[in-house]
N, C-alpha and C positions, 0 to 999 in steps of 0.2 A: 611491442605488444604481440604476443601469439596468440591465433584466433585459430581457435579448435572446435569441430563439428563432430568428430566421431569419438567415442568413448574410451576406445582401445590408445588413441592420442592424448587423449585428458589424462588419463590413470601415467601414458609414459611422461608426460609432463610433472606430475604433480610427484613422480620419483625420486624426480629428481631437487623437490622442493620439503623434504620432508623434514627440515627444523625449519622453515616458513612460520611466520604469523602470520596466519592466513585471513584476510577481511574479505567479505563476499558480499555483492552489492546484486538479488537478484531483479532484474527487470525484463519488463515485454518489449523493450524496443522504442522507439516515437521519442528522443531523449529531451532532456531537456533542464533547464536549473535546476531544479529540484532533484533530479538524478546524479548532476554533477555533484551538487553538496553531499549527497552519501558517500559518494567516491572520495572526495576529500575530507570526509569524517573517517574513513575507511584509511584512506593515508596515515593520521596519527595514531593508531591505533594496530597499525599493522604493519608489514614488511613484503606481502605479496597479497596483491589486489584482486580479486577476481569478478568477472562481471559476466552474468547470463542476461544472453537474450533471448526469450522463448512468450511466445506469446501460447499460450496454457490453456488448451481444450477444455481442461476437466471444473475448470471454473466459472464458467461462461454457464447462464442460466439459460441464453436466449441467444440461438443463432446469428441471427440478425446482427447482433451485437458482437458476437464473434470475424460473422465474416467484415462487416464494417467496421473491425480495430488499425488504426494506421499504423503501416508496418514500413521502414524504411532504411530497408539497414547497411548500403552506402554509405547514406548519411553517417549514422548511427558510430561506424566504425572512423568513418576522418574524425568524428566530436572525441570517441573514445582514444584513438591516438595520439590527443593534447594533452589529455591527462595521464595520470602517472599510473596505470591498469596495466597491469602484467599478463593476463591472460584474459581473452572473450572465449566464452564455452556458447556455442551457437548448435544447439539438438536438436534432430530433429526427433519429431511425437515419438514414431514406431520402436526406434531405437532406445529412445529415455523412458517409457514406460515399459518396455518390455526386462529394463533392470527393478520394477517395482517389488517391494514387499511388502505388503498392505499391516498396517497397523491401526488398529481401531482407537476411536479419541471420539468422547463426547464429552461437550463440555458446557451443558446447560446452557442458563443465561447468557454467555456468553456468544455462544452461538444462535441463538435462539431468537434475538433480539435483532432491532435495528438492519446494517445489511444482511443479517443471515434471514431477516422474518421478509425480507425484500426481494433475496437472489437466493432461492430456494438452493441449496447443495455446495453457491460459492467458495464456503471456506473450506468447506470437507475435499474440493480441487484444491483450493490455494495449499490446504496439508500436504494433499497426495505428490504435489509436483516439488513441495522442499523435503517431503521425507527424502525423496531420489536424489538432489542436492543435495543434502545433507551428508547421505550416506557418501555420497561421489565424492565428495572436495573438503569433507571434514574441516568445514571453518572454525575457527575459533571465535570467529565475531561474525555477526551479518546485521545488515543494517536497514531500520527500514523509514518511512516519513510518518509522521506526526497527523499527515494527511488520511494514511490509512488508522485510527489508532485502534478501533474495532481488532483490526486482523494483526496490530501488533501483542496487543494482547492475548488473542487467540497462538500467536505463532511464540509468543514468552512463555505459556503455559504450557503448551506442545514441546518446546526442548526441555524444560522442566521436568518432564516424564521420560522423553528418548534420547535427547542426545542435550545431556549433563554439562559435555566440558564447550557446550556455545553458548556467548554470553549474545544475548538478543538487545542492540543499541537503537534506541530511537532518537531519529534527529528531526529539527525542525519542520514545520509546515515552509516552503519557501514560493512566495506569492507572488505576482504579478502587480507592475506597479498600480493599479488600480484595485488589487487584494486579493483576485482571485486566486486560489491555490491552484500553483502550476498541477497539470495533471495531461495525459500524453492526448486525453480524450478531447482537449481544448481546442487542438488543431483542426475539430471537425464542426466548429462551432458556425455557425452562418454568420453574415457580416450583421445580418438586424438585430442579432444576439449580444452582437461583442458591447454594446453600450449599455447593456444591461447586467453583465452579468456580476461587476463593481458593487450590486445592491446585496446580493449572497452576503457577503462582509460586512457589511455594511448591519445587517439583520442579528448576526453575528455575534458587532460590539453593540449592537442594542440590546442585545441580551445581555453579555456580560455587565453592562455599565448599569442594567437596571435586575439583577439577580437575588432574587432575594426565596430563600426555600421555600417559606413559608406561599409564596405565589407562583410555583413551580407548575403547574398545571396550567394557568393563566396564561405564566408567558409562554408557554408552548404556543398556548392557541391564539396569541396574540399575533407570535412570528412567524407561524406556520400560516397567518393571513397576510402580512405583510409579503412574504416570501410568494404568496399567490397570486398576487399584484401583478407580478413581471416574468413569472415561469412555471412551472406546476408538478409544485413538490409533492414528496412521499411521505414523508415525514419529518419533523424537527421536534425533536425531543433532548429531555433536559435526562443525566444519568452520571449516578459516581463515575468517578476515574478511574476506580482500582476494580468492578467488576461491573459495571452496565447497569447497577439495578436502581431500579427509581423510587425507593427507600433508604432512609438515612438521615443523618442530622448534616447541621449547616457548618461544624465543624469540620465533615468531611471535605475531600476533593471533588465537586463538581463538573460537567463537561456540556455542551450541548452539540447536539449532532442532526444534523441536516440530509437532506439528499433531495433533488432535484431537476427537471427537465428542462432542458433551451431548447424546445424544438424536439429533436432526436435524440437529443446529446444528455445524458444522465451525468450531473455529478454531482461528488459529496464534498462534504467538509466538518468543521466542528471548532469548538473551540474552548479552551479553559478557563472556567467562571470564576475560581475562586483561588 
């Protein structure tokens, strides 16, 4: 595996990879199952792997939360070594944003809603730091989890419009054996936390096993009390699959989507009703 920091090394690496299928798996760092199965989706799919780790200024709503994101990236590269990853592209800010070309993208409801109504500017960072990827490493596929599905949507739409030939692959939620969706934030979870946080999923398949459109409303407010039981959500709302909006018939795709406090520690998840 070659592990590249500086730009001018990336570009001469990726010279020499130019009939490559290229698969790009981008992440902050903290790894973990859920990162690996992209990598291994990323595997069939492709013939050169590529993996960022850049934990991303421009997304972070709230300082705090930036500077308490765990970053360890020893680790990070023995885990990435086992698997079959061709290259770690590891940026630093001043250098990767200084190749920006700002592209404007609004995309209503979609951003409008859920985390964007939560982490004010989030996804217009998560945009800004893959247009610069994008442009750098020309994937032909990038992959992202099922955990984020808000921002895969947001990031299917956004190549849609600028870069045509990435096909944008969503893979699985991949959970903890008690159900929590692995997520890199989980590491910072407190020990009085960790027996609680199995009910998230828990709330989840309550939803889905009792879903019925017509009481769409209801079981919001049902779960979003449940869910207040044991940690102190933001919201849990029920919304289509194909664009966020909480209008539609029962024939459509369904989703409900969560977010959440343990303490300090905010996480989301969601899941397919129908």
């Amino acid at each position: 595996m070659q592990i590249v920091h500086k730009i001018d090394d990336l570009n001469k690496a990726l010279a020499l990879k130019f009939s490559k299928i290229i698969g790009f798996v981008p992440t902050m760092g903290t790894l973990h199952n859920g990162h690996l199965s992209l990598i291994r989706a990323a595997g069939k799919k492709s013939n050169f792997i590529i993996v960022s780790i850049f934990v991303n200024p421009t997304q972070f709503n709230n300082k705090e939360d930036l500077e308490s994101y765990p970053f360890n990236l020893e680790k990070d590269i023995a885990i990435l070594k086992k698997e079959k990853v061709d290259l770690l592209f590891v940026p630093e800010y001043s250098e990767l944003y200084a190749e920006e070309i700002p592209v404007n993208t609004t995309f209503n409801e979609l951003e409008n809603v859920l985390e964007g109504k939560h982490r004010k500017g989030h996804f217009k960072g998560v945009l800004r730091v893959l247009n610069i990827f994008f442009k750098l490493l020309k994937p032909n596929f990038v992959f992202f989890g099922e955990k984020d599905y808000q921002q895969y949507l947001i990031v299917k739409q956004f190549t849609s419009l600028f870069f045509k030939n990435i096909e944008i692959v969503l893979c699985p939620t991949i959970r903890e054996e008690n159900g929590l969706a692995m997520s890199s934030r989980n590491s910072r979870l407190d020990l009085k936390y960790l027996n609680q946080t199995h009910k998230l999923f828990e709330v989840l398949l309550f939803c889905k096993n009792n879903f019925e459109l017509s009481k769409r409303e209801y079981l919001e407010k049902i779960c979003f009390k449940k869910i207040s039981s044991f940690s102190h959500p933001e919201y849990f709302e029920i919304r289509q699959s194909n664009d966020l909006r909480n209008t539609g018939s029962s024939d459509q795709k369904w989703r409900a989507f969560t977010a959440t406090k343990f303490g300090s520690v905010r996480l989301i998840d969601n899941i397919a009703l129908n």
